[in-house]
N, C-alpha and C positions, 0 to 999 in steps of 0.2 A: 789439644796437644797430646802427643801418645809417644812417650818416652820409654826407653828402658835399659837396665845394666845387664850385659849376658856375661852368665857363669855356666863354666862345661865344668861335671865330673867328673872323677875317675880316671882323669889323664895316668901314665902313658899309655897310646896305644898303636898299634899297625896306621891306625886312620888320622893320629894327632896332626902330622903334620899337612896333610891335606885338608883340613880342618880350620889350621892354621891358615895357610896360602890361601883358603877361598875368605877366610875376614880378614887379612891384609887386602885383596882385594877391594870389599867392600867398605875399608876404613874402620873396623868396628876390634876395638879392646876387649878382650875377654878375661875374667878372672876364670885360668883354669886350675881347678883344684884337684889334687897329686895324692893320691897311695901309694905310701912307700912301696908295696912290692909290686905294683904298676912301672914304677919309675925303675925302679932297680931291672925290671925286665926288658923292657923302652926305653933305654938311657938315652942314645941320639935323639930320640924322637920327643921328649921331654927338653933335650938342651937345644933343639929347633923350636918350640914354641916360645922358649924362654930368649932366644937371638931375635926371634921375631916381634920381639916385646908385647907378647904376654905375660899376665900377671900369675905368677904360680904363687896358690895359698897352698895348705895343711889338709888333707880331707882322710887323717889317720893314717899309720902305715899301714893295719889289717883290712882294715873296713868292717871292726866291730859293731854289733848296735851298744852304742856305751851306758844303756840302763842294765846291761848283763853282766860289767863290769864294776870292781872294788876302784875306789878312786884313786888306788897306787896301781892297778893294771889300764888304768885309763890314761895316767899322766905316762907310763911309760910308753906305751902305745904312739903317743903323740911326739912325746918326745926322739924315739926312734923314729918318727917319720920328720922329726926338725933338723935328724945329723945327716939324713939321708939327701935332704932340702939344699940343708948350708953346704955340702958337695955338689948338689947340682948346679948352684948359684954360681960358686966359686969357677968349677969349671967352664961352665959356660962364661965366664968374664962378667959376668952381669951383678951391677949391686941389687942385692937383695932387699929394696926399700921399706914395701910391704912383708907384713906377715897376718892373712885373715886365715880362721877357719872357719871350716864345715862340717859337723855332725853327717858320720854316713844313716842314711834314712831319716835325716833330719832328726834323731835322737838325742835329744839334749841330756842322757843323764838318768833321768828319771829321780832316785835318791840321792844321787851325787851331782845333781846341776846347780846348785848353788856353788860347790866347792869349784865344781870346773869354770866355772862363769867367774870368780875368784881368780883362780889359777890364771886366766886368758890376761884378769887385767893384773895381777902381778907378774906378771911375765913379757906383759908390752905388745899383744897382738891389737893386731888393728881390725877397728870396727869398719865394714863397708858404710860410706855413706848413704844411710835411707831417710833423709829427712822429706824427699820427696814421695816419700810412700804415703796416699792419701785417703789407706782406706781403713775404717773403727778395727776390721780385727786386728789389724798388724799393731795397734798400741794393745788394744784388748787382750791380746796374746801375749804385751810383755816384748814383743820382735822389739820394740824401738830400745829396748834396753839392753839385750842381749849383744853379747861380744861377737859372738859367731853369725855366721851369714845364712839367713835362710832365704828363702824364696815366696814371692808373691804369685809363681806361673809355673807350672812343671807342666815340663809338653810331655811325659811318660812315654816317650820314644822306648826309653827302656824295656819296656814290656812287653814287646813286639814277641823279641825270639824266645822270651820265657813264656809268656800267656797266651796257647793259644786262641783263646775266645776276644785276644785283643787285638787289634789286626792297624795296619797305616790307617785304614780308611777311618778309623776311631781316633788317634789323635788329630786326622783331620777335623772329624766334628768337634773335636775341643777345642781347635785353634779358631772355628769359624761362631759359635754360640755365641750371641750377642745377648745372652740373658742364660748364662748356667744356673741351676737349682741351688750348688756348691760352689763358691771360692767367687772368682771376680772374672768377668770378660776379658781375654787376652786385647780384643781389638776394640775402641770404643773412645769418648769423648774424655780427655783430663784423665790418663792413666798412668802411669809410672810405675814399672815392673820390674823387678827382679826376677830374671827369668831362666831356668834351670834345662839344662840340656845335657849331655851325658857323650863322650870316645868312647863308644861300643862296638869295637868291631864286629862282633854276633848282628847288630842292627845292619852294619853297610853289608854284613854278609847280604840281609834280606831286604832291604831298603838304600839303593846303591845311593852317594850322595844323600842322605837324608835329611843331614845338617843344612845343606844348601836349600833344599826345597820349602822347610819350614823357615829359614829367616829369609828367605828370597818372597816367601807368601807375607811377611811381617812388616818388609822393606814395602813391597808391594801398596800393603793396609797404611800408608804412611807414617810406621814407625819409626823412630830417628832413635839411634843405638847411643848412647854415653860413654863419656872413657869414665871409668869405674874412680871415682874418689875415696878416700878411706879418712876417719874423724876418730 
């Protein structure tokens, strides 16, 4: 069985709602996670993924790395991106059931991650459900504890238009390695992923469709997508 929950970052963008429209086609829930001054720029295109019933979480209004942050510049941070949220919700008519976040760069903090882990659960955000994550480092790391949502699979599409020594044909070899050196097999026997993907228009500039072509290869590998549940 080869399972998995897809989360897009960085929402809004130019590409969100085309984004959207190709996993309404394929049936597939995404938790997409929101920077406040993404959304603020992409308004409609944020209250289209949200009509579409996607899951919008928290992923920071700046997109600080928050080990650079005091733990009263970190809680404001977030919190100006939860007034910016409870408007987009409100607007778009949609109750806002969930509330998860996401560390941008996966930064949990550094000296203030215990406070903020704290914070999450006095405050009532919701934990993505990973009980089906079946692999030593995700307890070993602590992931099964943590409030905030990390990832078991980063396809680093991202890197495309900033790196260039990292090219499509490279996250191809990462989506196909049936034994990487680092991290865990995208496709393979008994796996359940949380799987990280990113609205970058810089990316469709260069890789037109690119959302499509890696879960269309995922679909393909008989992965079967999940509607994201929260514990």
């Amino acid at each position: 069985m080869n399972t998995a929950i897809l989360t897009i970052d960085d929402i809004a963008s130019n590409n969100t709602p085309a984004i959207v429209d190709y996993l309404k086609s394929k049936g597939i829930t995404a938790v997409m996670f929101a920077v406040g001054q993404n959304v603020e720029k992409f308004y409609d295109e944020a209250i289209y993924a949200l009509r579409a019933g996607m899951i919008v979480g928290n992923h920071s209004y700046s997109h600080p790395a928050f080990s650079k942050l005091t733990i009263e510049e970190a809680i404001a941070d977030i919190e100006k991106n939860e007034e910016v949220l409870n408007k987009l919700y409100k607007d778009a008519g949609v109750e806002r059931v969930y509330r998860p976040f996401r560390f941008p760069y996966g930064d949990k903090g550094g000296e203030i991650a215990s406070q903020l882990q704290e914070y999450f659960k006095e405050k009532g955000y919701d934990k993505l459900d990973d009980t089906k994550v079946p692999y030593p480092w995700w307890k070993e790391g602590g992931h099964d504890k943590f409030i905030d949502t990390f990832w078991t699979f980063d396809i680093e599409e991202y890197r495309i238009p900033w790196k260039t020594e990292f090219t499509v044909e490279d996250v191809w070899k990462k989506l196909k390695d049936r034994n990487p050196e680092q991290g865990t097999a995208l496709i393979g026997e008994e796996k359940h992923h949380i799987i990280l993907l990113h609205a970058h228009d810089e990316t469709e500039a260069m890789v037109p469709e690119y959302y499509k072509q890696f879960i269309d290869y995922m679909l393909e590998n008989g992965m079967t997508f999940e509607v994201p549940e929260f514990i």
